[in-house]
N, C-alpha and C positions, 0 to 999 in steps of 0.2 A: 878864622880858626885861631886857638891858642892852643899854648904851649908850656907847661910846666918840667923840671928835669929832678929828680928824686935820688936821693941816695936809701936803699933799705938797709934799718939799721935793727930790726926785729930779730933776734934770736934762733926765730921758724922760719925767717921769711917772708915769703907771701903764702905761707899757707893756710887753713882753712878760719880761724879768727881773726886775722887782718886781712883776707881775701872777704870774709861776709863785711868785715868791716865798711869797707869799699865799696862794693856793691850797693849796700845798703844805703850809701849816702848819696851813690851814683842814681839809683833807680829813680827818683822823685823827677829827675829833672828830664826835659825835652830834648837835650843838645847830646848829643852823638858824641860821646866817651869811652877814649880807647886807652890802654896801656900798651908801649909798644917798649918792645926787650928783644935783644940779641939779637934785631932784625926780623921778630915777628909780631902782629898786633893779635890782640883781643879785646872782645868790647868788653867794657867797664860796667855794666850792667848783668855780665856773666860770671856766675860762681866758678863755673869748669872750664871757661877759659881764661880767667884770671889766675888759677890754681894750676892750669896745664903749662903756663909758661914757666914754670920752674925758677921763678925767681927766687936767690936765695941771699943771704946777709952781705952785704958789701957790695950790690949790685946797683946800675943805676939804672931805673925807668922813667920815660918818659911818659908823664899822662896829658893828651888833648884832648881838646872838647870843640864844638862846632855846633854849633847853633844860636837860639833865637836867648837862651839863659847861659850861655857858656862860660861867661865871667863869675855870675855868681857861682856854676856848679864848681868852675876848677878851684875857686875858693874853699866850697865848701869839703872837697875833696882833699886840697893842701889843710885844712885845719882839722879833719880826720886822720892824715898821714902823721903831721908833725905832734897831735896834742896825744894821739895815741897811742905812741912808740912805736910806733911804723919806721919812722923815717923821718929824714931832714931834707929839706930845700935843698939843691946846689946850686 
């Protein structure tokens, strides 16, 4: 398993355009990706519970992933976070 740690730096959030964002880039891959906030997860492949955890500007989430592509996915998930004003690394 990996591990990535996010600060969101998006204006809305994680709501419904950088929540599809996510998703979207999340769905392709095999490995089992979660966003986990203030002590609860959601899978990363879900619009409604990527958008139910009320993640808002200033917030830090952790994204994992677990499986047989995990490295390329959390990549490809940090460079939809960072290049599309989501948010930055910590």
């Amino acid at each position: 398993m990996m591990e990535k740690t996010f600060k969101i730096t998006a204006p809305e959030g994680l709501h419904a355009r950088p929540a599809a964002l996510l998703v979207s880039a999340a769905t392709p891959f095999l490995a089992d990706l979660s966003l986990h906030f203030n002590g609860k997860s959601a899978n990363l492949k879900s619009i409604m519970g990527v958008m139910a955890q009320g993640v808002v500007t200033g917030s830090t989430i952790v994204i994992s992933a677990q499986g047989s592509d995990e490295a390329e996915a959390l990549q490809v998930i940090d460079d939809v976070i960072t290049s599309k004003g989501i948010g930055e690394e910590c």
